[in-house]
N, C-alpha and C positions, 0 to 999 in steps of 0.2 A: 789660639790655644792658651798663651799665654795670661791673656788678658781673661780668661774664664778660671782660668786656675786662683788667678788672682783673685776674682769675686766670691768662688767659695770659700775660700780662705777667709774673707772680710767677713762674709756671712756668717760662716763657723764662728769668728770670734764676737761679733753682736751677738750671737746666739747664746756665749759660752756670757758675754757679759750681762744682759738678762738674765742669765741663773744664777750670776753671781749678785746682783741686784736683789735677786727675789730673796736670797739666802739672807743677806741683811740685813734686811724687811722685818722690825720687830713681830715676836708674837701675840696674836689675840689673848687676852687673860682673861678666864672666865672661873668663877667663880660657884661652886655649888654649893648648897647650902639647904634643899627642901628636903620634909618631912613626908613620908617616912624614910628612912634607911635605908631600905630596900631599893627604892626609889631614887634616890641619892644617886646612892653605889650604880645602880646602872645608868644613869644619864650618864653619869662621868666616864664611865667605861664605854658606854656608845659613842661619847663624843671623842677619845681620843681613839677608840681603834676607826673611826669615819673621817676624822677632821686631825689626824696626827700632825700638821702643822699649828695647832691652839693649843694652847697651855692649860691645860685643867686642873682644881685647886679647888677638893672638898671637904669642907669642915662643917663641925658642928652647928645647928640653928643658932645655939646660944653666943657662938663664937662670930658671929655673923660680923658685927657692926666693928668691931676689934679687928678682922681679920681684912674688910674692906680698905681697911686705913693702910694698912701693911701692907698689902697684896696689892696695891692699884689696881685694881678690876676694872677691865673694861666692860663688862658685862657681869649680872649677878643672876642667878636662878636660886629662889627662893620661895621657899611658903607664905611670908609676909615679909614684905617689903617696908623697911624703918626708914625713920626721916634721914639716918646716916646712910642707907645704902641710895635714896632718892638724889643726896646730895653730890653722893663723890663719885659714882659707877656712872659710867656712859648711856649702860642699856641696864633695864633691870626688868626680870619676868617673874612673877608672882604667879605661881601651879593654883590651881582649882578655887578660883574663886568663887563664892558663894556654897561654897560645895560643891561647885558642877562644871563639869568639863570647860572653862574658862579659863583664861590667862589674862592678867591685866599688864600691860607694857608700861614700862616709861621709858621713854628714849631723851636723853638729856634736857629731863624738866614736863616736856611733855606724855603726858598718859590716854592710854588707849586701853580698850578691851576687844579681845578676840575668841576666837571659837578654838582650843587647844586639840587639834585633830590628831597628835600624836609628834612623830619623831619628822616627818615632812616640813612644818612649819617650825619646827626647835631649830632644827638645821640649816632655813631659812634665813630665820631671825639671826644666828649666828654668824651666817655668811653676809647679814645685809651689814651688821656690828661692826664685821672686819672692813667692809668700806667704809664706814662711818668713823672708826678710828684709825686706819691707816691707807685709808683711799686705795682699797685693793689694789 
């Protein structure tokens, strides 16, 4: 009896030190920044009431390449992607390209295009981010 009381107690505290673990765990920093406005404002707003451990940070289009420097983004979501946001963001998603439901990636250096099916694959992409910058 004793020797079980014992193991939950061990257990509870790996458990309790896991969450203290996960707590110190820097947060994802993501960056918004596309056009329109509207558009903007609700990505940002979807992604912190879904993803309330990411740090969300939307500013102006114009304010874009200024605010990357600042802000260490690990991630950028934007309408056009500059050669500053290519350089210094880890992940960087470019909305509608060509005009048409598209998204082009770059993930540190490397670029991709993809089919932007909506809030499924944003969410993806930000969950794959958070491995890739802090090994979930």
């Amino acid at each position: 009896m004793v020797c079980r009381m014992w193991q939950d107690q061990t257990e509870l505290h790996l458990e309790e030190a896991k969450a203290d673990e996960f707590e110190l765990r820097p947060k994802l920093r993501v960056l918004v920044a596309n056009e329109p406005r509207l558009y903007r404002e609700g990505i940002a707003a979807t992604l912190r009431d879904l993803k309330p451990d990411v740090d969300v940070l939307v500013v102006e289009p114009e304010a874009l390449d200024r605010e990357v420097g600042r802000s260490v983004a690990d991630m950028v979501l934007c309408s056009h992607v500059t050669p500053v946001v290519k350089n210094e963001a880890l992940v960087s998603i470019e909305f509608y390209l060509e005009g048409k439901p598209l998204m082009g990636v770059n993930v540190d250096g490397l670029s991709l295009r993809a089919i932007d099916d909506g809030l499924p694959t944003l969410l993806s992409l930000v969950d794959r981010t958070e491995l890739l910058a802090y090994g979930g």
